[in-house]
Biopython code that builds the backbone (N, CA, C, O; Angstrom):
import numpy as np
from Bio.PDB.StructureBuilder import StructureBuilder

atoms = [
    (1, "UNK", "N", (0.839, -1.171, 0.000)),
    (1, "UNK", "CA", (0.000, 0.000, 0.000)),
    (1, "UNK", "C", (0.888, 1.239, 0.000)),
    (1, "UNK", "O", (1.928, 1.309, 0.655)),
    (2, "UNK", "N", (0.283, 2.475, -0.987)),
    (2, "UNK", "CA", (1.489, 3.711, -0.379)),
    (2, "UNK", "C", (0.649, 4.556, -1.104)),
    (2, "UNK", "O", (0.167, 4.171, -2.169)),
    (3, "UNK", "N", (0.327, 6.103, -0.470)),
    (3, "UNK", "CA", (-0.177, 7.040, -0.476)),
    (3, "UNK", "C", (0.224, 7.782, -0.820)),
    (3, "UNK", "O", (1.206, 8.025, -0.119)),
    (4, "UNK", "N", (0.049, 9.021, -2.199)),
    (4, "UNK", "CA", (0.671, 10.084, -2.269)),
    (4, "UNK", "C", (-0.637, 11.253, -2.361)),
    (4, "UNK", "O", (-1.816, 10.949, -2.547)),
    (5, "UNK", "N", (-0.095, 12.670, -2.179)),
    (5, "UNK", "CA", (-1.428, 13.951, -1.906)),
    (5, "UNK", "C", (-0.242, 14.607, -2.776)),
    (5, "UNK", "O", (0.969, 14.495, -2.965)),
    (6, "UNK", "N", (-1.520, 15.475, -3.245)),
    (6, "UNK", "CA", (-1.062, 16.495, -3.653)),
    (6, "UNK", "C", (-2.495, 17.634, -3.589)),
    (6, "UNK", "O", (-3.527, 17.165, -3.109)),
    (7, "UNK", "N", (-2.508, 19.030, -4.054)),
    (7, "UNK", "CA", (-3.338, 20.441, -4.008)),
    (7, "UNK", "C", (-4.237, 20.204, -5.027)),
    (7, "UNK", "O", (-3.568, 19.945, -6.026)),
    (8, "UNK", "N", (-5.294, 20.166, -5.254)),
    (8, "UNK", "CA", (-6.001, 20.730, -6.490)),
    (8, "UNK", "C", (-6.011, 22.225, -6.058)),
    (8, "UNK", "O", (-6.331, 22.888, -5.070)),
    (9, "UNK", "N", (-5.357, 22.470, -7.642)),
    (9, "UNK", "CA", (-5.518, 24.323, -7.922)),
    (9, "UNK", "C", (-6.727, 24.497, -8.279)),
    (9, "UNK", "O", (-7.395, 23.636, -8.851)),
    (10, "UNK", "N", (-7.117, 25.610, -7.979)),
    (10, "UNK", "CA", (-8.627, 26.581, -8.385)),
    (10, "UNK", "C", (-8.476, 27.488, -9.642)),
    (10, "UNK", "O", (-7.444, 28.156, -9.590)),
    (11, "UNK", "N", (-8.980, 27.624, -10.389)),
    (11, "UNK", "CA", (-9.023, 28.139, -11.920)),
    (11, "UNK", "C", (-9.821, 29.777, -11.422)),
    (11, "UNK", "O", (-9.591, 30.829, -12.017)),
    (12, "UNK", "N", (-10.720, 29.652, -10.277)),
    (12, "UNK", "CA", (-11.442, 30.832, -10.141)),
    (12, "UNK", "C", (-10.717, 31.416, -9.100)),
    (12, "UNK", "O", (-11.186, 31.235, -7.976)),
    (13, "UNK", "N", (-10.096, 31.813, -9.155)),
    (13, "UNK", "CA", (-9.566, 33.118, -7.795)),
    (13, "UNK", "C", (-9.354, 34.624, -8.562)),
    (13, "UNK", "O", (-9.260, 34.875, -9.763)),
    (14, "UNK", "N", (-9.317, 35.537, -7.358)),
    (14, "UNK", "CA", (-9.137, 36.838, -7.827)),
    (14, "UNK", "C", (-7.985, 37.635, -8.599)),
    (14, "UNK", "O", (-8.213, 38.654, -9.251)),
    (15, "UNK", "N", (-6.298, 36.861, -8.401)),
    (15, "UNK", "CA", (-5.706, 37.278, -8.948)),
    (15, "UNK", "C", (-6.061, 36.418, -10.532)),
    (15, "UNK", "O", (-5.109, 36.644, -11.279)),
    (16, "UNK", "N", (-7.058, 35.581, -11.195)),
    (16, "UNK", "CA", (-6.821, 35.085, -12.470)),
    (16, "UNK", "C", (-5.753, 34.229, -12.486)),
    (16, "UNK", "O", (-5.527, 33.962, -13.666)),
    (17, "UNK", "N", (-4.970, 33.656, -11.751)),
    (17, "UNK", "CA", (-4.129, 32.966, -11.989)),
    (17, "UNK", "C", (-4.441, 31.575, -10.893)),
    (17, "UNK", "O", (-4.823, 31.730, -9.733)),
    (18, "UNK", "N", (-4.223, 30.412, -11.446)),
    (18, "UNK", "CA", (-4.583, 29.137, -10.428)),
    (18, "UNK", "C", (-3.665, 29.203, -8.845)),
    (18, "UNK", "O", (-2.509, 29.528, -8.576)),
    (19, "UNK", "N", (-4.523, 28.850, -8.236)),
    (19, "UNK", "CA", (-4.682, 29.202, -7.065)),
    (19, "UNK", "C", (-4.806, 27.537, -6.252)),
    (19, "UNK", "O", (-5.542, 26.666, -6.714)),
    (20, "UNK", "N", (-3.831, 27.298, -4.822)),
    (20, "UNK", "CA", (-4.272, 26.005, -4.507)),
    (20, "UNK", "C", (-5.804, 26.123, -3.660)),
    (20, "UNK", "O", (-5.971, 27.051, -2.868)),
    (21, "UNK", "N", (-6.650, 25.326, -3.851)),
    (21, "UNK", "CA", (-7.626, 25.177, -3.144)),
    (21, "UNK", "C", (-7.313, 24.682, -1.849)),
    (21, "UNK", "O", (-6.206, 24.561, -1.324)),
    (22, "UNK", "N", (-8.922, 24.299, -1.219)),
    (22, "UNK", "CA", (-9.105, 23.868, 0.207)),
    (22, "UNK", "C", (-8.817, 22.052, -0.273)),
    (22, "UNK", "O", (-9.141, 21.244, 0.598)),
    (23, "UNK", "N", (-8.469, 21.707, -1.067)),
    (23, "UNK", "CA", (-8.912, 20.233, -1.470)),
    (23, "UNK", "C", (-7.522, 19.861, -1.890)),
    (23, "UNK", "O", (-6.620, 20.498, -2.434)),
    (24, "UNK", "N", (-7.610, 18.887, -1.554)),
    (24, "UNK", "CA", (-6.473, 17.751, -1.341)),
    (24, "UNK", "C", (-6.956, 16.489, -2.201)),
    (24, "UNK", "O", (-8.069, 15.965, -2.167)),
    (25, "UNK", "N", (-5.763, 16.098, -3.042)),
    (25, "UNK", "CA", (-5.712, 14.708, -3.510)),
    (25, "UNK", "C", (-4.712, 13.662, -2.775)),
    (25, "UNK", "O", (-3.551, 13.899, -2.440)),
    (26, "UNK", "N", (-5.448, 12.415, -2.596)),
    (26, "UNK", "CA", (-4.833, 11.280, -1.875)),
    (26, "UNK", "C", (-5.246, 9.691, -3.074)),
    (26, "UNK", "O", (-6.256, 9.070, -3.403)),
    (27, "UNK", "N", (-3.707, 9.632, -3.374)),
    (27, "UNK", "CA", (-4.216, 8.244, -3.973)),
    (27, "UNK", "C", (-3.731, 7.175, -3.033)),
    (27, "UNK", "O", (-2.798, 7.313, -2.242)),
    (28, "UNK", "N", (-4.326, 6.293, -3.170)),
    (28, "UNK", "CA", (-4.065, 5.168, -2.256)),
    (28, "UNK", "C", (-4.374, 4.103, -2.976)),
    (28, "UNK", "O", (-5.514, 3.804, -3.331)),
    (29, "UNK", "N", (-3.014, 3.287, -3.297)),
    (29, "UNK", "CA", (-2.816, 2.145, -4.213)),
    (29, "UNK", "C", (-2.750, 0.789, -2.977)),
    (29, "UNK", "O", (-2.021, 0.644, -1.995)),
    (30, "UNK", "N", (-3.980, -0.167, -3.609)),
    (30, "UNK", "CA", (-3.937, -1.062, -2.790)),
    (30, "UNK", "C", (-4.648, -2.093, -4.013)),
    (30, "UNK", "O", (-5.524, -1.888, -4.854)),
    (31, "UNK", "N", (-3.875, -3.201, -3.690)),
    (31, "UNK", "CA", (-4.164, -4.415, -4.628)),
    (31, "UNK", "C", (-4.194, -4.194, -5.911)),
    (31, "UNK", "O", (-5.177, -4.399, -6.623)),
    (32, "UNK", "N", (-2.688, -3.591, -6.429)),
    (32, "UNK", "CA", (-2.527, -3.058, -7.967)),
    (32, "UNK", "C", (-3.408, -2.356, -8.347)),
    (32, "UNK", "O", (-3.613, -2.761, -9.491)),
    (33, "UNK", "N", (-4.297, -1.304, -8.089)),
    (33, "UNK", "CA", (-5.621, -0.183, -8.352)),
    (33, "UNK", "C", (-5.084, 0.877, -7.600)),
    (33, "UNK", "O", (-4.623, 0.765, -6.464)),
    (34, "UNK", "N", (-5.147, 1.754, -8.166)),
    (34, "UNK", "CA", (-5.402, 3.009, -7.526)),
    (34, "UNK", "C", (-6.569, 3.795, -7.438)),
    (34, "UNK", "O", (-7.249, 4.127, -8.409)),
    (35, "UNK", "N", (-6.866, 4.186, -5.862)),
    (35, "UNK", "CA", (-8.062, 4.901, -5.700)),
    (35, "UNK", "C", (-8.032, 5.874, -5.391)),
    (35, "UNK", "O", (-7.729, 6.031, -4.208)),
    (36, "UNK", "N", (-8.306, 7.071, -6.188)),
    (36, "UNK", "CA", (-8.742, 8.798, -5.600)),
    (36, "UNK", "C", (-9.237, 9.114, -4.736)),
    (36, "UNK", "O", (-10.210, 8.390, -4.520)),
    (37, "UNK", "N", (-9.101, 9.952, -3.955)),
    (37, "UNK", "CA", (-9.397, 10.028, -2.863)),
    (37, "UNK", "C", (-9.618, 12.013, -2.926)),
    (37, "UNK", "O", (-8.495, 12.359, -3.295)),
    (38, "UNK", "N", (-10.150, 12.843, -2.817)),
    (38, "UNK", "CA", (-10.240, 14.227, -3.188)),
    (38, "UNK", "C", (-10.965, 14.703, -1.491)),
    (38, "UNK", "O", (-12.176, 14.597, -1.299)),
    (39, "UNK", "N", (-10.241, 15.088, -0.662)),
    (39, "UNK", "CA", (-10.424, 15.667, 0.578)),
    (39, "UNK", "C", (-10.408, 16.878, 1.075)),
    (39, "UNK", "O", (-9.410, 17.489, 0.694)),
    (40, "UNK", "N", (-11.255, 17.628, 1.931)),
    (40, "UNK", "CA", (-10.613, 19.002, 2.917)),
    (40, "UNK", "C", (-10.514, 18.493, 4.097)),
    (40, "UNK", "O", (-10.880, 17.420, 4.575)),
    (41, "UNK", "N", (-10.008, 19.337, 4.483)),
    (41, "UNK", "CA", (-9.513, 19.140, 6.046)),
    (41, "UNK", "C", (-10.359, 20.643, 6.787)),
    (41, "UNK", "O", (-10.103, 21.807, 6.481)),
    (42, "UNK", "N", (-11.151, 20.288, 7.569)),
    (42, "UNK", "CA", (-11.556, 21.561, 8.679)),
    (42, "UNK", "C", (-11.288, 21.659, 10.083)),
    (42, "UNK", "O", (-11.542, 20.826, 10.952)),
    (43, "UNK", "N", (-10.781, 22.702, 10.187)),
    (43, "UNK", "CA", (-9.718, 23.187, 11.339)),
    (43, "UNK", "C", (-11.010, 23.284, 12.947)),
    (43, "UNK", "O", (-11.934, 24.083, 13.096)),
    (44, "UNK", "N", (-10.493, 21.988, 14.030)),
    (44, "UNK", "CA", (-11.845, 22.370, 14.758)),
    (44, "UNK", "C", (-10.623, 23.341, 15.932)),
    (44, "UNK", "O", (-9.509, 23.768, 15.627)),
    (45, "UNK", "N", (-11.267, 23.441, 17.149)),
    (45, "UNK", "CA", (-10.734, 23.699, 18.655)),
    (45, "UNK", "C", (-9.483, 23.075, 18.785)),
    (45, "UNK", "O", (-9.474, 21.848, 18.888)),
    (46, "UNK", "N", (-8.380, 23.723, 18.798)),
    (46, "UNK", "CA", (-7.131, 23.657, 19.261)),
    (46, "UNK", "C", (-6.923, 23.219, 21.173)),
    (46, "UNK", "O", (-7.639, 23.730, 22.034)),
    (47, "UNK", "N", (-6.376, 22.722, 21.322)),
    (47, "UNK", "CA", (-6.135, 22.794, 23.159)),
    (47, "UNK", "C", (-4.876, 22.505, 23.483)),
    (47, "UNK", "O", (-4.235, 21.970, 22.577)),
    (48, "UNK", "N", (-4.102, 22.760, 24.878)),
    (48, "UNK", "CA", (-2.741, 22.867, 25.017)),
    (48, "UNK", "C", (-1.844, 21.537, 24.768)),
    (48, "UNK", "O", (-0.620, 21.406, 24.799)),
    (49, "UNK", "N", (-2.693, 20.760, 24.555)),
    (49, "UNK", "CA", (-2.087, 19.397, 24.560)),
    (49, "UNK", "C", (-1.621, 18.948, 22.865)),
    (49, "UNK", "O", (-0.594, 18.506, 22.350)),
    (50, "UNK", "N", (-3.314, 19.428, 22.252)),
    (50, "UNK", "CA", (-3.329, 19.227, 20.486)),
    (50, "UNK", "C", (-3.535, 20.612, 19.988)),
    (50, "UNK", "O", (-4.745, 20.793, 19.856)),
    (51, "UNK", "N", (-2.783, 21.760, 19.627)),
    (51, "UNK", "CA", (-2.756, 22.883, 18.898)),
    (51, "UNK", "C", (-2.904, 22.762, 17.655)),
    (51, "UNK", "O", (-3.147, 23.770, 16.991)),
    (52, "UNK", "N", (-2.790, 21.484, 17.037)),
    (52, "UNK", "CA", (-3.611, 21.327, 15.417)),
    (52, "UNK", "C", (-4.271, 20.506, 15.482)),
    (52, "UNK", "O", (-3.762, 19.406, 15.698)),
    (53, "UNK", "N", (-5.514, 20.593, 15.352)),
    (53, "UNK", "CA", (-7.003, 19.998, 15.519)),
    (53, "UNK", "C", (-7.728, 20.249, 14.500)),
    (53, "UNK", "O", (-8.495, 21.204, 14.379)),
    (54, "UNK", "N", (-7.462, 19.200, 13.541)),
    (54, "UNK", "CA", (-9.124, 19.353, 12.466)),
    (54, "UNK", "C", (-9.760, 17.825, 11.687)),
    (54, "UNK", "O", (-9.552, 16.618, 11.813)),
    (55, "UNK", "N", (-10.427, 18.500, 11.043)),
    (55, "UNK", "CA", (-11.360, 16.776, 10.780)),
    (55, "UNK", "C", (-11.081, 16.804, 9.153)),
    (55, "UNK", "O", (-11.047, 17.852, 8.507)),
    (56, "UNK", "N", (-10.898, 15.575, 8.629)),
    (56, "UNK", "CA", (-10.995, 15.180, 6.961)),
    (56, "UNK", "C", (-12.621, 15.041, 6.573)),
    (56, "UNK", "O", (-13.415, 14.356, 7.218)),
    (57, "UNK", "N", (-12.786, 15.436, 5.980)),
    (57, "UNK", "CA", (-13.913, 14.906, 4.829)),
    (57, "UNK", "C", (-13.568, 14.651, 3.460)),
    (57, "UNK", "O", (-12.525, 14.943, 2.875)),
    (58, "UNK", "N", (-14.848, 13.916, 2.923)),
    (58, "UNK", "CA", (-14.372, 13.261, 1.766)),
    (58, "UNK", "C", (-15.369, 13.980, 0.885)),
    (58, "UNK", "O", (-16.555, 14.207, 1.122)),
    (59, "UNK", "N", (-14.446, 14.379, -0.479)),
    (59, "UNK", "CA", (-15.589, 15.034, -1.368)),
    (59, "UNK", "C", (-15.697, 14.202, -2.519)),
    (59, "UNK", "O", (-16.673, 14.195, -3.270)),
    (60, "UNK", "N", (-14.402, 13.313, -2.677)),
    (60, "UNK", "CA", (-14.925, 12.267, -3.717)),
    (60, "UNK", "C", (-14.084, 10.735, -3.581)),
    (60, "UNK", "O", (-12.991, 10.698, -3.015)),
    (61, "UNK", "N", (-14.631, 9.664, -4.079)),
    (61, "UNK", "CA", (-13.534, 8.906, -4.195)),
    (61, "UNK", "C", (-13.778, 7.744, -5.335)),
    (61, "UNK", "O", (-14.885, 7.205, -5.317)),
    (62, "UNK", "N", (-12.946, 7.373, -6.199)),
    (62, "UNK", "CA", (-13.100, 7.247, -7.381)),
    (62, "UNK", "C", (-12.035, 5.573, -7.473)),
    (62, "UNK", "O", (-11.070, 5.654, -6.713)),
    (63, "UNK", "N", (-12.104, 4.274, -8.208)),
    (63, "UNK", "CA", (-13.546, 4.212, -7.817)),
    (63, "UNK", "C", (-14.247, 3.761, -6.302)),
    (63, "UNK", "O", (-13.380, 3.488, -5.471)),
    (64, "UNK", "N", (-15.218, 3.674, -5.958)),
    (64, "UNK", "CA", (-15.769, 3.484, -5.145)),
    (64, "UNK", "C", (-15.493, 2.353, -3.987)),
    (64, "UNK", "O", (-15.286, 2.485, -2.781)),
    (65, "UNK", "N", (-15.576, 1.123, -4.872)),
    (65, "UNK", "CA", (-15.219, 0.021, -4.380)),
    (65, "UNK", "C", (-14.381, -0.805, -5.139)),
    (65, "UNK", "O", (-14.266, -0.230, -6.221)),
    (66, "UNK", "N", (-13.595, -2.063, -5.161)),
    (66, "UNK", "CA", (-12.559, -2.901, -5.521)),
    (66, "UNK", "C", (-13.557, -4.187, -6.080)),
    (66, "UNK", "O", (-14.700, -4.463, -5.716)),
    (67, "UNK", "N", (-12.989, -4.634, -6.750)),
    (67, "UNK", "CA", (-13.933, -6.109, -7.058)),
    (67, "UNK", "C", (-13.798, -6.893, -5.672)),
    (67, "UNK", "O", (-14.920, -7.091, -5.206)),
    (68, "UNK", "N", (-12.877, -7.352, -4.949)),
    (68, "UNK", "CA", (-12.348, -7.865, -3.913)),
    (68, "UNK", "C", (-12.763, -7.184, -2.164)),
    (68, "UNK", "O", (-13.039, -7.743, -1.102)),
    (69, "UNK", "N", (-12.602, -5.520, -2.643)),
    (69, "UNK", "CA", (-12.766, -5.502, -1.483)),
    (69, "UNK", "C", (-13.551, -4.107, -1.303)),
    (69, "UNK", "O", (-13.025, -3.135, -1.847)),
    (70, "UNK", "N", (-14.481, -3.950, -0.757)),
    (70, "UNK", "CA", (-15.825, -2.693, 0.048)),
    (70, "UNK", "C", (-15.438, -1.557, 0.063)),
    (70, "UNK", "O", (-14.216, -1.592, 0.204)),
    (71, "UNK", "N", (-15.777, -0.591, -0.002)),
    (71, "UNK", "CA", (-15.935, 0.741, 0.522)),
    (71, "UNK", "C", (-15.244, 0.889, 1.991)),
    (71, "UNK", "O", (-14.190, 1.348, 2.431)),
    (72, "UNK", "N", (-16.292, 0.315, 2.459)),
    (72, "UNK", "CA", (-16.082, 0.342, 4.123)),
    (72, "UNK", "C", (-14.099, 0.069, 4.174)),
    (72, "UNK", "O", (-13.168, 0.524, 4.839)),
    (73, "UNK", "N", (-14.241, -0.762, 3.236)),
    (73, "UNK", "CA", (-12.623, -1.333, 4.238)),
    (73, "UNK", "C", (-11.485, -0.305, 3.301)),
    (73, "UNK", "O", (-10.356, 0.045, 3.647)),
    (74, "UNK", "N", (-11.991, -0.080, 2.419)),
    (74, "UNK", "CA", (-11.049, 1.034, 1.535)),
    (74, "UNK", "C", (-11.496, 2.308, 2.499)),
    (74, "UNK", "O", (-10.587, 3.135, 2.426)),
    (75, "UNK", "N", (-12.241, 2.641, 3.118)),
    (75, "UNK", "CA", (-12.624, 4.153, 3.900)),
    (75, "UNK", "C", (-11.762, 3.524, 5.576)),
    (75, "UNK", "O", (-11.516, 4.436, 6.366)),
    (76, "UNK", "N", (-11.494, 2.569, 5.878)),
    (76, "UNK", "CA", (-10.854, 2.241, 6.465)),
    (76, "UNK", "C", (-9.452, 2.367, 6.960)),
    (76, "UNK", "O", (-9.050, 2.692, 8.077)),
    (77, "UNK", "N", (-8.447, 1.860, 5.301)),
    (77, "UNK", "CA", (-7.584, 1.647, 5.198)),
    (77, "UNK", "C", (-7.054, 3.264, 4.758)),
    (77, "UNK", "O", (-6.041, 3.837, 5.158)),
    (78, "UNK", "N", (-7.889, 3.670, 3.994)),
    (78, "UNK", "CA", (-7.673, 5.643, 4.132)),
    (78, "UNK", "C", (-7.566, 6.202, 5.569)),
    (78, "UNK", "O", (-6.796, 7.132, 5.811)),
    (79, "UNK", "N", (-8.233, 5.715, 6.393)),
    (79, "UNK", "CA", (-7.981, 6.496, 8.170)),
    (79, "UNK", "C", (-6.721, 6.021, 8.382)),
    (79, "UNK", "O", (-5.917, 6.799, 8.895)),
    (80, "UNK", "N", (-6.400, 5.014, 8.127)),
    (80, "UNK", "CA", (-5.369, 4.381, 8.731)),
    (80, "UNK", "C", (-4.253, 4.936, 8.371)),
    (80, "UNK", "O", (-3.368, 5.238, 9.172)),
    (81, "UNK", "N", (-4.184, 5.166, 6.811)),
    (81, "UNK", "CA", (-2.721, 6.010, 6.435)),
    (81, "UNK", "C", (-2.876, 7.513, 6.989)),
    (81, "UNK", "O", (-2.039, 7.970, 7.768)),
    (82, "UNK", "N", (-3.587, 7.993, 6.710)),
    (82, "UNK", "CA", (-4.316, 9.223, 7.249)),
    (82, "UNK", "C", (-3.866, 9.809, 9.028)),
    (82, "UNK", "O", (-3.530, 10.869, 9.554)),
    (83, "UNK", "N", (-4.091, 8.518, 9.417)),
    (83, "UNK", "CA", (-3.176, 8.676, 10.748)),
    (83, "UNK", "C", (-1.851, 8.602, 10.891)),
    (83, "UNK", "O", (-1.220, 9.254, 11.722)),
    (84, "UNK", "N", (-1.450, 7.940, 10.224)),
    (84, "UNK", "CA", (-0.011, 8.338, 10.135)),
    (84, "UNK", "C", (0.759, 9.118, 9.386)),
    (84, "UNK", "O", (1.974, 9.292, 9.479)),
    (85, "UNK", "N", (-0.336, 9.783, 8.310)),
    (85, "UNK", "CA", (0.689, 10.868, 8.002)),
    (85, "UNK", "C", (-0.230, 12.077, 8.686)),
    (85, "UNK", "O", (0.118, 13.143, 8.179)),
    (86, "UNK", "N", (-0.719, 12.165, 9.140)),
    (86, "UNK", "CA", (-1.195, 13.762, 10.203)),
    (86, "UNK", "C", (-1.495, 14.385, 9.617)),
    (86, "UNK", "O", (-2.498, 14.165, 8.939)),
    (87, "UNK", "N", (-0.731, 15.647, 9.522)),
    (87, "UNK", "CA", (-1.053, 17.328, 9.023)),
    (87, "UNK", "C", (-0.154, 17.148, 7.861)),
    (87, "UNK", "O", (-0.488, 17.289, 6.685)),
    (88, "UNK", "N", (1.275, 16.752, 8.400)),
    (88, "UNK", "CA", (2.454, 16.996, 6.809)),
    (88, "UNK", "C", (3.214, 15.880, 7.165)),
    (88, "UNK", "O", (4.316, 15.971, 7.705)),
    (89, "UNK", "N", (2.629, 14.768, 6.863)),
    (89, "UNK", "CA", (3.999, 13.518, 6.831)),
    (89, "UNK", "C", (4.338, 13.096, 7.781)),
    (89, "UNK", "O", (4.353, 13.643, 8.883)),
    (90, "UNK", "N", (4.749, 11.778, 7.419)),
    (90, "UNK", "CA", (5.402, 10.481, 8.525)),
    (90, "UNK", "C", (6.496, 10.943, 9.182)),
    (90, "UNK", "O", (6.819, 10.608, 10.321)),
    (91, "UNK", "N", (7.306, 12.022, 8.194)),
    (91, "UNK", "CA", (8.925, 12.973, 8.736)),
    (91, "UNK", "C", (8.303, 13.770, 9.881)),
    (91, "UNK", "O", (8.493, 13.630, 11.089)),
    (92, "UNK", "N", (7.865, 14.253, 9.521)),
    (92, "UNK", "CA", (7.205, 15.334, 10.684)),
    (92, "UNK", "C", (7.048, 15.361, 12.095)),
    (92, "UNK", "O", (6.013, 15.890, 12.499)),
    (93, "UNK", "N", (7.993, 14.824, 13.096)),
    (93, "UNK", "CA", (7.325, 14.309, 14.238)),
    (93, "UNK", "C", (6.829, 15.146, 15.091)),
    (93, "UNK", "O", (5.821, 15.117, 15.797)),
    (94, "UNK", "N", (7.902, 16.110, 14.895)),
    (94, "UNK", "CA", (7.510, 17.390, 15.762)),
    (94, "UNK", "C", (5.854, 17.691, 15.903)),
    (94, "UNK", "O", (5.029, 17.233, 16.694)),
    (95, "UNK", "N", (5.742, 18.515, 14.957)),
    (95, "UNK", "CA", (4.614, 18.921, 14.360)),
    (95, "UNK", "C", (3.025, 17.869, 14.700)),
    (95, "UNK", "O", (2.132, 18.134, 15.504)),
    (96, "UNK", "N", (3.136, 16.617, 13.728)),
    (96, "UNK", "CA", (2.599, 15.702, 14.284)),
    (96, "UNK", "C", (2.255, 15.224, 16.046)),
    (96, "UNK", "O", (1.112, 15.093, 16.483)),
    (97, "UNK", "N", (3.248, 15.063, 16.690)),
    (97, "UNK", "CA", (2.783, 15.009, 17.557)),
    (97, "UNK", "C", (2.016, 16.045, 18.762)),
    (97, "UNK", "O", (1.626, 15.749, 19.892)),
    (98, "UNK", "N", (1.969, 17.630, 17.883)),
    (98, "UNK", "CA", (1.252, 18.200, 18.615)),
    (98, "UNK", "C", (-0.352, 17.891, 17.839)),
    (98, "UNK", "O", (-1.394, 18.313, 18.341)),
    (99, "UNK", "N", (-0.322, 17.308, 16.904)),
    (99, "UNK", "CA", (-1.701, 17.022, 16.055)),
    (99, "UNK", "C", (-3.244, 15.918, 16.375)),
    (99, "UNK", "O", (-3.164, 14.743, 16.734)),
    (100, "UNK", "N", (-4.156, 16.445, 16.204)),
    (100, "UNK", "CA", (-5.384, 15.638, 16.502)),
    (100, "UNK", "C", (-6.028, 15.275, 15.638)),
    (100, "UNK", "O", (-5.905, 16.364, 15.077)),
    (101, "UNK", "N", (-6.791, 14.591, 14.792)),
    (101, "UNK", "CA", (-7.151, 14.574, 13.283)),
    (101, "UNK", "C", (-8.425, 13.586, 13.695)),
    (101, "UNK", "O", (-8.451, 12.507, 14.286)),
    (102, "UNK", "N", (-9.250, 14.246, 13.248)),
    (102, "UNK", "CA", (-10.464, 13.226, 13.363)),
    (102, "UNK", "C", (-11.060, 12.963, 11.894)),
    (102, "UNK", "O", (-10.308, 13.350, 10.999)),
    (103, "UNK", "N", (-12.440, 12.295, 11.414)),
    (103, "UNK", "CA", (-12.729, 11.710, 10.250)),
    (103, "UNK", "C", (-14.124, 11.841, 10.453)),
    (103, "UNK", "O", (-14.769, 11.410, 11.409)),
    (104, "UNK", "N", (-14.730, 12.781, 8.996)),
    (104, "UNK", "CA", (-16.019, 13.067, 8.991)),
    (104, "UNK", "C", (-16.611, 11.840, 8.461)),
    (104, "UNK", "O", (-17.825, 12.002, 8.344)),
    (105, "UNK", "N", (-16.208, 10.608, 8.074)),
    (105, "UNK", "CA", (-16.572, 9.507, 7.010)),
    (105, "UNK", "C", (-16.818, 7.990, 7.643)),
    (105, "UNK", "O", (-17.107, 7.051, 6.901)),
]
sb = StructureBuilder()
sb.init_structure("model")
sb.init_model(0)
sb.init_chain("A")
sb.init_seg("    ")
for serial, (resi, resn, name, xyz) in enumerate(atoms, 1):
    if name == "N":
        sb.init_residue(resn, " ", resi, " ")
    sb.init_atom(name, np.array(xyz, "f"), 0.0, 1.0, " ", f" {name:<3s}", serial, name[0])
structure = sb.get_structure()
């Protein structure tokens, strides 16, 4: 299994020039397929313990299910990497470990 993200840019912003959006791409290759994954992240209540606190939602994911294997366990196996890479990556420990990440899905 291995995960890569990257920005979807926005075509509509004010300077006319592409712009990164609120949305995030995550592919997540599992059982020779790759599945899209198109996410935001919303920023909840910070506290002294977790100062980056926010939740994923899912705005798309493409395809849906595997011949082999569900939704459920592919929305699964997305939390799971998801937790380990945090806010910015597995490198990150610092950072990460001031992090809280919950899952609208």
């Amino acid at each position: 299994m291995a995960i890569l993200l990257w920005y979807v840019m926005s075509e509509e912003s004010r300077t006319g020039y592409p712009e990164p959006s609120n949305k995030e791409v995550f592919i997540l290759h599992v059982n020779d397929q790759n599945i899209e994954f198109i996410l935001t992240r919303n920023s909840l209540g910070a506290t002294d313990l977790y100062p980056i606190h926010y939740c994923w939602n899912i705005v798309s994911m493409a395809p849906s299910c595997l011949p082999n294997m569900s939704k459920e366990k592919l929305l699964t196996i997305l939390k799971e990497a998801l937790k380990v890479y945090k806010c910015s990556g597995i490198r990150d420990l610092e950072k990460n470990a001031k992090s809280l990440i919950e899952f609208d899905f």
